[in-house]
MARTI-588452 format. One record per atom (N, C-alpha, C): atom name; z, y, x; residue number from 1; chain. Coordinates in Angstrom, 3 decimals, always signed. Layout:
<atoms>
['CA',[Z,Y,X],NUM,'A']
...
</atoms>
This chain:
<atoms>
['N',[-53.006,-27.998,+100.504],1,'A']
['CA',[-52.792,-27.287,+99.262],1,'A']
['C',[-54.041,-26.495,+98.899],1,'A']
['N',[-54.318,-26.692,+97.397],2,'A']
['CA',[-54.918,-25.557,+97.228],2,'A']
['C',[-54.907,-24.292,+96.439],2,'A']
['N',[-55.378,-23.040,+96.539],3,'A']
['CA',[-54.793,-22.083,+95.763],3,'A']
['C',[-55.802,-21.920,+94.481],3,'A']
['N',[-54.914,-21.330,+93.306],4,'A']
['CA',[-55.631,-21.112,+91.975],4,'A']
['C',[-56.080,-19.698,+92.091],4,'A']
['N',[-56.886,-19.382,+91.544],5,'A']
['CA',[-57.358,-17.925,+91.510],5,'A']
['C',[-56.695,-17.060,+90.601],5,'A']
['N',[-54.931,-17.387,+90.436],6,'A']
['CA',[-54.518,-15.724,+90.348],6,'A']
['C',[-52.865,-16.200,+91.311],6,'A']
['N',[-53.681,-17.130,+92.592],7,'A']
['CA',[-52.930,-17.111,+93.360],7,'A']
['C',[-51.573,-18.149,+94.069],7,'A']
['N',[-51.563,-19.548,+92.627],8,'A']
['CA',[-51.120,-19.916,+92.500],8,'A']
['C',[-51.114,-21.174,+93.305],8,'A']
['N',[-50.263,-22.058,+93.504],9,'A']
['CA',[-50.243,-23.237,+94.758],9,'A']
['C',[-50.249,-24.338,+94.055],9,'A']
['N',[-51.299,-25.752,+94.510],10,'A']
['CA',[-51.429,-26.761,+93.619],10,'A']
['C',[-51.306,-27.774,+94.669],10,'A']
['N',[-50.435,-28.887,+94.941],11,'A']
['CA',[-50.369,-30.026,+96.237],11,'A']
['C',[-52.153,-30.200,+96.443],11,'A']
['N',[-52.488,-30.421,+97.098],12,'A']
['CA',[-53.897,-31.779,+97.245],12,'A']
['C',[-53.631,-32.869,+96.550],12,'A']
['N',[-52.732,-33.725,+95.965],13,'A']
['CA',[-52.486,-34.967,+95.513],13,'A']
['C',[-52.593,-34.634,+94.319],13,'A']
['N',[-51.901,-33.412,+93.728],14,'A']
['CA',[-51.996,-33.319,+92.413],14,'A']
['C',[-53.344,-32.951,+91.776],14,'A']
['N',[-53.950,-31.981,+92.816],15,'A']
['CA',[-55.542,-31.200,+92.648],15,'A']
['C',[-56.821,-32.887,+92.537],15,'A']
['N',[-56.025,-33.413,+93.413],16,'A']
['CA',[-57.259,-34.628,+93.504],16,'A']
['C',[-57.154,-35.578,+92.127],16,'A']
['N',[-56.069,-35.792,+91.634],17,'A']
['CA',[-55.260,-36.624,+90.483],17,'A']
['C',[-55.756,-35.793,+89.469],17,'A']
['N',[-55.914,-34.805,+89.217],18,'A']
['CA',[-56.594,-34.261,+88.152],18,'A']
['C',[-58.178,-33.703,+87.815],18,'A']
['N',[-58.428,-34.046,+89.287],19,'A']
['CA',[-60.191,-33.898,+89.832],19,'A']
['C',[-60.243,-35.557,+89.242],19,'A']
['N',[-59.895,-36.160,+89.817],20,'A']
['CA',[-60.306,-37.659,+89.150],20,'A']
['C',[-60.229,-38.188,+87.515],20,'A']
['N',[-59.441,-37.697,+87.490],21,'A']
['CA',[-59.029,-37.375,+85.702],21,'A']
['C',[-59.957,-37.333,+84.742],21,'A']
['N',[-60.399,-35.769,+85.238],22,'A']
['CA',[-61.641,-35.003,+84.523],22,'A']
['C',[-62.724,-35.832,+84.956],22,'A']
['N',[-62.993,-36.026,+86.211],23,'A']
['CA',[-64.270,-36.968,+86.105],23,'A']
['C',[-64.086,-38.300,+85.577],23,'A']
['N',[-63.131,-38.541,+85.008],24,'A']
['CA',[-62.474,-40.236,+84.396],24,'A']
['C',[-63.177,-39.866,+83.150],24,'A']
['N',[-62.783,-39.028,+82.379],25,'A']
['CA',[-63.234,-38.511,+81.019],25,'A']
['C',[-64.220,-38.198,+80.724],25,'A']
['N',[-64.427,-37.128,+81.907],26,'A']
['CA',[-66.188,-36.862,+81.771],26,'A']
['C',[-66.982,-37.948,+81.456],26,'A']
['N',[-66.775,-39.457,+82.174],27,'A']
['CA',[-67.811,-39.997,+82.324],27,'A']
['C',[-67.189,-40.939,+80.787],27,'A']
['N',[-66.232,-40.856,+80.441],28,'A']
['CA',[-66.212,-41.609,+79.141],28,'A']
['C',[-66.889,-40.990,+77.999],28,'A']
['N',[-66.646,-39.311,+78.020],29,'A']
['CA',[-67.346,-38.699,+76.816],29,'A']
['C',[-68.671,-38.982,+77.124],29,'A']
['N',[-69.351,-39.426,+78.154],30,'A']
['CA',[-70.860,-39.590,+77.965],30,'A']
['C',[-71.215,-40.545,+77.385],30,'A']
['N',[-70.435,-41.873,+77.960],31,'A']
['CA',[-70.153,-43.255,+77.831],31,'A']
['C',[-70.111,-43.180,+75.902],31,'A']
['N',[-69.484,-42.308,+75.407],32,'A']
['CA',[-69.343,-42.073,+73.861],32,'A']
['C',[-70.439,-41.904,+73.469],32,'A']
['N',[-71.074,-40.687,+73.954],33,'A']
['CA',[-71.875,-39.924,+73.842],33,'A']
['C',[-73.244,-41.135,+73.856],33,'A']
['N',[-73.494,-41.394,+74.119],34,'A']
['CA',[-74.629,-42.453,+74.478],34,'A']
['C',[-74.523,-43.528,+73.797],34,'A']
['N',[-73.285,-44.120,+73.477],35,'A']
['CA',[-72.915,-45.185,+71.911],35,'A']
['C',[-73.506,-44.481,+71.010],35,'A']
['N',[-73.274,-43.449,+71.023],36,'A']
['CA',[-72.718,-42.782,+69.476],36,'A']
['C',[-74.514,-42.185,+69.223],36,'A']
['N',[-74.865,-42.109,+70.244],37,'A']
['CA',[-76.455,-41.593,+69.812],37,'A']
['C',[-77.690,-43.072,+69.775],37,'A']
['N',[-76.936,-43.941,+70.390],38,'A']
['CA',[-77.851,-45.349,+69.945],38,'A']
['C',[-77.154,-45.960,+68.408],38,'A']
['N',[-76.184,-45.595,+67.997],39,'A']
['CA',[-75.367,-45.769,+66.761],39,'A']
['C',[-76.011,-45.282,+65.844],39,'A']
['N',[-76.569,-43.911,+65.983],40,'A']
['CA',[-77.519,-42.765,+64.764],40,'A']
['C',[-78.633,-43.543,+64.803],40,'A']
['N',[-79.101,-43.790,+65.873],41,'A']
['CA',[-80.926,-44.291,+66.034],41,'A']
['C',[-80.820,-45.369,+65.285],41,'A']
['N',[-79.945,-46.431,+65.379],42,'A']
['CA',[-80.153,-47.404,+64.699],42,'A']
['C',[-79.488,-47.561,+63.148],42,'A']
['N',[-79.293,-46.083,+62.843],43,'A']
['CA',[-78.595,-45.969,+61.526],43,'A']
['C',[-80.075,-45.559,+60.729],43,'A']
['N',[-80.498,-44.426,+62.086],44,'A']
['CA',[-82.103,-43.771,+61.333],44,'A']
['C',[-83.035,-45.038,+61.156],44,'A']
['N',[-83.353,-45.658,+62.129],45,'A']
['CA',[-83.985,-46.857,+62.063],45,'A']
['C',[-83.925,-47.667,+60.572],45,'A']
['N',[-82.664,-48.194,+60.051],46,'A']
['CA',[-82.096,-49.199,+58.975],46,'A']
['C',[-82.229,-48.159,+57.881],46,'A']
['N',[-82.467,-47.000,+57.987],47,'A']
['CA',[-82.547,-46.089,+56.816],47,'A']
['C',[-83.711,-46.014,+56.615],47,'A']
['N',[-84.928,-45.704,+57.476],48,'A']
['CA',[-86.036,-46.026,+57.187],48,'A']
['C',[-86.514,-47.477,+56.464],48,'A']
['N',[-86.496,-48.421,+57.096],49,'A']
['CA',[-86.513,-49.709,+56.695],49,'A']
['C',[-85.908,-49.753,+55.435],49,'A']
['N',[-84.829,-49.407,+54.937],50,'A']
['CA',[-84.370,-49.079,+53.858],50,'A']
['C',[-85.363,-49.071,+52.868],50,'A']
['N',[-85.994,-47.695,+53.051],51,'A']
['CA',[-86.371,-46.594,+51.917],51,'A']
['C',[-87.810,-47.496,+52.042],51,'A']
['N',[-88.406,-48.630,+52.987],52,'A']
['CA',[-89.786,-48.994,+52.993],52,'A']
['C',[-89.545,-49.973,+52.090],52,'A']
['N',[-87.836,-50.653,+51.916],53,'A']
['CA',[-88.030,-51.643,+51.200],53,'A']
['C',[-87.719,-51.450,+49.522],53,'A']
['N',[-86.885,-49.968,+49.255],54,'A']
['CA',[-87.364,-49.448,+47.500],54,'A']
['C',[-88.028,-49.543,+47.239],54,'A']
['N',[-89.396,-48.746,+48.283],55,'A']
['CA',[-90.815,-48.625,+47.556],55,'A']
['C',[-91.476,-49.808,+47.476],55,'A']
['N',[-91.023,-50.902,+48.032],56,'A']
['CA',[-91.684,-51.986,+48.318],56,'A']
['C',[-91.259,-52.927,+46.934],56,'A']
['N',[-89.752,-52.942,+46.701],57,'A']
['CA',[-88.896,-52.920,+45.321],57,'A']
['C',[-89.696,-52.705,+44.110],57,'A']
['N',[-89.930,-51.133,+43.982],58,'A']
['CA',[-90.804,-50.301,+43.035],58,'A']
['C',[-92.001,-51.004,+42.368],58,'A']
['N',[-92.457,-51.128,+43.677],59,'A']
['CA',[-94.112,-51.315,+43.862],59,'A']
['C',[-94.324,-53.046,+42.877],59,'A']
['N',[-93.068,-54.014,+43.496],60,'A']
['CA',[-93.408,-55.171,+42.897],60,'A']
['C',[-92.708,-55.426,+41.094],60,'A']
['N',[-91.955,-54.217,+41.544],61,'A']
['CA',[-90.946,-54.414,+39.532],61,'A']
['C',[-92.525,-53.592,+38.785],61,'A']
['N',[-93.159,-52.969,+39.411],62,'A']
['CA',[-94.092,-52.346,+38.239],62,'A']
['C',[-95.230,-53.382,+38.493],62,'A']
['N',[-95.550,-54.255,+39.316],63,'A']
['CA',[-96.227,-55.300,+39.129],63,'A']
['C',[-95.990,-56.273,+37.969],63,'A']
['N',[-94.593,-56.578,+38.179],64,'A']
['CA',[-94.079,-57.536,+37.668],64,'A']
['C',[-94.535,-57.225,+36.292],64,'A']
['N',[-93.796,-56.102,+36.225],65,'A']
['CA',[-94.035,-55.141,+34.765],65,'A']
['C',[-94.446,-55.527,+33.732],65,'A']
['N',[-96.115,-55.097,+34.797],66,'A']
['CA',[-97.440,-54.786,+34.100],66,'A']
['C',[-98.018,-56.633,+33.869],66,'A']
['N',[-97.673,-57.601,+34.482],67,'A']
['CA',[-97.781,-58.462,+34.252],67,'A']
['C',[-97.217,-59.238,+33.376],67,'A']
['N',[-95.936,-58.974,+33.052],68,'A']
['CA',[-95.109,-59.594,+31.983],68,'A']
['C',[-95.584,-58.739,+30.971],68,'A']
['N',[-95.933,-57.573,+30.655],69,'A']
['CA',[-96.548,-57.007,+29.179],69,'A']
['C',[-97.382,-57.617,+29.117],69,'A']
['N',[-98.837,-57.913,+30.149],70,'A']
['CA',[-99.902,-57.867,+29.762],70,'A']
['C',[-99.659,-60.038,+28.914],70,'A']
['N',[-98.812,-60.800,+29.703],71,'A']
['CA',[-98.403,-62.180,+29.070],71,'A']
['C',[-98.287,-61.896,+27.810],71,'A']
['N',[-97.061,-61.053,+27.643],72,'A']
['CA',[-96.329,-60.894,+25.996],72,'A']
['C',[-97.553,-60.348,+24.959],72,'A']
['N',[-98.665,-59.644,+25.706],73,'A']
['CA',[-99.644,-59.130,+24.599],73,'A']
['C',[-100.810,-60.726,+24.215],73,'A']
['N',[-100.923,-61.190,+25.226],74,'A']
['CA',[-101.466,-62.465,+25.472],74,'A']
['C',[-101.344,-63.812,+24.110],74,'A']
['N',[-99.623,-63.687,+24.367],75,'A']
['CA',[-98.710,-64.386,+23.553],75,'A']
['C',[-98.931,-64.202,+22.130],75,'A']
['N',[-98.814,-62.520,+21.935],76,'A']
['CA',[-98.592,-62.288,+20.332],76,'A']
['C',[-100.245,-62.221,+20.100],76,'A']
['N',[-101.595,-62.098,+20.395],77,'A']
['CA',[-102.726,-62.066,+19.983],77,'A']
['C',[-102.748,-63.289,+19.269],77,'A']
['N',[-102.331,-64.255,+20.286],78,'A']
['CA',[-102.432,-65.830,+19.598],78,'A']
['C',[-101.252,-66.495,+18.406],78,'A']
['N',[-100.592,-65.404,+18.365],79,'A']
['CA',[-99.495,-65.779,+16.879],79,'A']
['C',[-100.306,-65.675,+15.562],79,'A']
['N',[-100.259,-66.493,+14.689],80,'A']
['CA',[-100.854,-66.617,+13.612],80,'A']
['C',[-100.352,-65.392,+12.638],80,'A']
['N',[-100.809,-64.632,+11.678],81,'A']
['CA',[-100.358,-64.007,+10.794],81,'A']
['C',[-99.897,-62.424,+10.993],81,'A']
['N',[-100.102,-62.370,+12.483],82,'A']
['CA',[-100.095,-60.604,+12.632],82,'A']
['C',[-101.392,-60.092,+13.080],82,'A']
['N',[-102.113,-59.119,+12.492],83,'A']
['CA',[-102.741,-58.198,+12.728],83,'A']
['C',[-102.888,-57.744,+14.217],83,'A']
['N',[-104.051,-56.848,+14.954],84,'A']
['CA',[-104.234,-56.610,+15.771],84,'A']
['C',[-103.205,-55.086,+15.691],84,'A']
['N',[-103.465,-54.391,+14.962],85,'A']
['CA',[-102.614,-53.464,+14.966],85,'A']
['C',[-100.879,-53.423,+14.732],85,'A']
['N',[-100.684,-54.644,+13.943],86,'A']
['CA',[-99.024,-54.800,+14.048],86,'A']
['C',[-98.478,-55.238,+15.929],86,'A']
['N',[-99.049,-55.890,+16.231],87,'A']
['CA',[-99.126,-56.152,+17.373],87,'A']
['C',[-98.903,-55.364,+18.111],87,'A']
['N',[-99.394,-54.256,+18.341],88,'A']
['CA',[-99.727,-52.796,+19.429],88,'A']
['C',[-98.720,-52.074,+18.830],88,'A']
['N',[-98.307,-52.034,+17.625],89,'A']
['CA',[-97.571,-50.917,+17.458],89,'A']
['C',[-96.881,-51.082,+17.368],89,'A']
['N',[-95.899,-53.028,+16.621],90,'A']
['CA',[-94.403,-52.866,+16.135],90,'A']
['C',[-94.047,-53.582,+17.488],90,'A']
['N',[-94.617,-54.970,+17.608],91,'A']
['CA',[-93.770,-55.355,+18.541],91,'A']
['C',[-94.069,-55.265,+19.961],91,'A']
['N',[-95.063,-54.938,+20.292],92,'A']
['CA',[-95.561,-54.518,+21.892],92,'A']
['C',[-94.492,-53.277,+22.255],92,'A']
['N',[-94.721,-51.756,+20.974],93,'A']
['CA',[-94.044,-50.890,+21.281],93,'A']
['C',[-92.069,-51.351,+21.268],93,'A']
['N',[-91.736,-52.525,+20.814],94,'A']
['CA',[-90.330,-52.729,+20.861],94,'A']
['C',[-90.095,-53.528,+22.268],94,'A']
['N',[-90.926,-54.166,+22.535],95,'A']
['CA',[-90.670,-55.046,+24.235],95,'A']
['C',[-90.809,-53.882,+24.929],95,'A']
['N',[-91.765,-52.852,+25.078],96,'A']
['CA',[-91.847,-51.818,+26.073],96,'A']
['C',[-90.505,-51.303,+26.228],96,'A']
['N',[-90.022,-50.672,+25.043],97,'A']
['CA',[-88.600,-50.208,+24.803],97,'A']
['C',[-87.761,-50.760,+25.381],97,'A']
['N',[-87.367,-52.166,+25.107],98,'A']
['CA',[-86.663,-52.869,+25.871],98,'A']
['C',[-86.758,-53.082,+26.979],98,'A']
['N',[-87.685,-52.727,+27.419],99,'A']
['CA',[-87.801,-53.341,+29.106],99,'A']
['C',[-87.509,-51.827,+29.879],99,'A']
['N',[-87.987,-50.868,+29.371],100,'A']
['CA',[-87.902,-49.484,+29.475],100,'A']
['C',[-89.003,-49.008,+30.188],100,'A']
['N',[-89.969,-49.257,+29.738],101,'A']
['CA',[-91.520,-49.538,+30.401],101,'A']
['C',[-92.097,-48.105,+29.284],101,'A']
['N',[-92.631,-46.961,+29.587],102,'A']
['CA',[-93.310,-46.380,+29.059],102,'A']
['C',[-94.732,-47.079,+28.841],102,'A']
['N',[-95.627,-46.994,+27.445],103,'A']
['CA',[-96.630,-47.736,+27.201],103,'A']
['C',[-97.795,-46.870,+27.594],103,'A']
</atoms>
């Protein structure tokens, strides 16, 4: 038997059954504990990668962009019957609009 410290009597079978217990659990909350922190890493990980592939997103839609205006300006120089200035101002400034491309 062993005694509790305000005196109290506990079998050995029961003291050992609940010594094993706690170390049953103990070693599962680590067992958690150690999922659950390779779970974040590879959440931080895919979040990074993430955010490399917006800017990467970003980077090629304002390529794209700047390449599809610079076609469409290409296009309308060689249309017969508009001006260099109708060009720049009516319909260049209405594709920008539409595309939502500040000029």
């Amino acid at each position: 038997m062993e005694a509790f410290e305000d005196g109290e009597f506990v079998r050995h079978a029961d003291y050992a059954a609940l010594q094993a217990e706690n170390e049953r659990l103990q070693k599962l909350c680590y067992d958690y504990s150690g999922h659950n922190q390779r779970i974040i890493k590879r959440a931080m990980e895919e979040e990074v990668e993430l955010l490399k592939l917006r800017a990467e997103n970003a980077r090629l839609r304002k390529a794209g962009d700047a390449m599809e205006n610079e076609l469409f300006r290409v296009i309308l120089m060689e249309l017969p019957g508009l001006g260099k200035e109708d060009i720049n101002n009516q319909y260049i400034a209405a594709w920008l609009a539409a595309k939502g491309v500040q000029p």
